[in-house]
C-alpha positions as CSV (number, residue, x, y, z in Angstrom):
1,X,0.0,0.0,0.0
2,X,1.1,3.5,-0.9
3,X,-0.2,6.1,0.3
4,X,0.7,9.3,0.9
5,X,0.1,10.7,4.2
6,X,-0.9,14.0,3.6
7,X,-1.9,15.9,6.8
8,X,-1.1,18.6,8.6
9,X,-1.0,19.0,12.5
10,X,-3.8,21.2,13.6
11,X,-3.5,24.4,15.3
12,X,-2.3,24.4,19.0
13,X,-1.5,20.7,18.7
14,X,1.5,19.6,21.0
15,X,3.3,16.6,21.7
16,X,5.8,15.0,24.0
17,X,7.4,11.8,24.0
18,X,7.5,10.5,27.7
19,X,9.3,7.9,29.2
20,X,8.8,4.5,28.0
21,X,8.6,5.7,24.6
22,X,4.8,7.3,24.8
23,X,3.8,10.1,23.5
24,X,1.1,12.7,24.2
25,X,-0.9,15.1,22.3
26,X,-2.6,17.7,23.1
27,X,-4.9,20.0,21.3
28,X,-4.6,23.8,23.7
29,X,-7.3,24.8,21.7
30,X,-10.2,21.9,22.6
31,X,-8.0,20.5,25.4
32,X,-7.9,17.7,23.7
33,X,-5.6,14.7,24.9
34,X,-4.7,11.6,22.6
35,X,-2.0,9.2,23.6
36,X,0.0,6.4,21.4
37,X,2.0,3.7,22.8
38,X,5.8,2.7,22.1
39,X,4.5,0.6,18.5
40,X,2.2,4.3,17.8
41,X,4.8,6.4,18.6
42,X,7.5,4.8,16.5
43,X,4.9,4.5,13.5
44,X,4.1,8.3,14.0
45,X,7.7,9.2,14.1
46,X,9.0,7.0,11.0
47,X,5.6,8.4,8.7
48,X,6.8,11.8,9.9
49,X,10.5,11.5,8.6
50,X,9.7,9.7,5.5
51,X,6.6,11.2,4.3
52,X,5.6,7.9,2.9
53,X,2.6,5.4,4.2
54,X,4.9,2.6,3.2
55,X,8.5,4.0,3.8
56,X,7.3,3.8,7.4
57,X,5.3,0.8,7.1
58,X,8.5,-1.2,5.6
59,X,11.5,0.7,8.4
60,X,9.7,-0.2,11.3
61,X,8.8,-3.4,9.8
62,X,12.8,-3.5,9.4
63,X,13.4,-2.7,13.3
64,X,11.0,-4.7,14.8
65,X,10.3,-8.0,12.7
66,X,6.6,-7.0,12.7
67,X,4.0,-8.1,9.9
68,X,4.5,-5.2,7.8
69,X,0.2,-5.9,6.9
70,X,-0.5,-5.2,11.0
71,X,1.6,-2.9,11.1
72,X,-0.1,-0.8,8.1
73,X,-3.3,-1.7,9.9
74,X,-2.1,0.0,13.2
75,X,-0.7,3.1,11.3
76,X,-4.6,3.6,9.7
77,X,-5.7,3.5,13.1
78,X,-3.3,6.1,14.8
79,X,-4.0,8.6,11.6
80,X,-7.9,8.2,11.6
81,X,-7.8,8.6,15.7
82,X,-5.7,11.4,15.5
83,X,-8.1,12.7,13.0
84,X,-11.2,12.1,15.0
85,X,-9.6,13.7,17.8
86,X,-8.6,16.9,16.2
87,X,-4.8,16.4,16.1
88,X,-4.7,16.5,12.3
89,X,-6.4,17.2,9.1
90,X,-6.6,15.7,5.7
91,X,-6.2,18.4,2.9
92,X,-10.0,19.8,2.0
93,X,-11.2,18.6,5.6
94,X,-11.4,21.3,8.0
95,X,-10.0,21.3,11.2
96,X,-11.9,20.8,14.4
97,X,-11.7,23.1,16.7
98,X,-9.1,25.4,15.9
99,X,-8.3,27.9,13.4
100,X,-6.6,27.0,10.1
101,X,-3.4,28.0,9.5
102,X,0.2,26.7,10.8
103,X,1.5,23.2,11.3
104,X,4.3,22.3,13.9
């Protein structure tokens, strides 16, 4: 599967990784709180340095001997929850709860 994952960070969105590996969101704007564990947080960071659904998919499919197919499955789910919770947007959605304009 390639696809493109074309979002941008909402408004007011930050994050911290916290021990463990976790890492937290939070929209200022709604007050907003999402979290991801260690597998989410290492699928969020490798779609954010390569750009590229399956880029990420296949290096932390590399690093952790995971099926890259779950994998793909669980990096859906952390872009459509962090989409439901406000944390992102798809281009031509708009975003929830915050004004348009900047990305981190």
């Amino acid at each position: 599967m390639s696809v493109a994952p074309e979002f941008k960070i909402c408004e007011g969105v930050i994050s911290e990784v916290v021990p463990l590996g976790e890492t937290v969101f939070m929209n200022v704007h709604t007050l907003t709180y999402f979290g991801l564990d260690t597998l989410g947080s290492r699928l969020w960071r490798a779609v954010r340095e390569t750009q590229d659904f399956s880029a990420a998919v296949a290096a932390v499919a590399e690093e952790t001997g995971m099926d890259p197919e779950r994998l793909a499955r669980t990096l859906e789910s952390v872009l459509a929850g962090m989409e439901r919770s406000g944390l992102i947007v798809r281009p031509g959605a708009p975003e929830s709860g915050a004004a348009a304009g900047s990305s981190d």
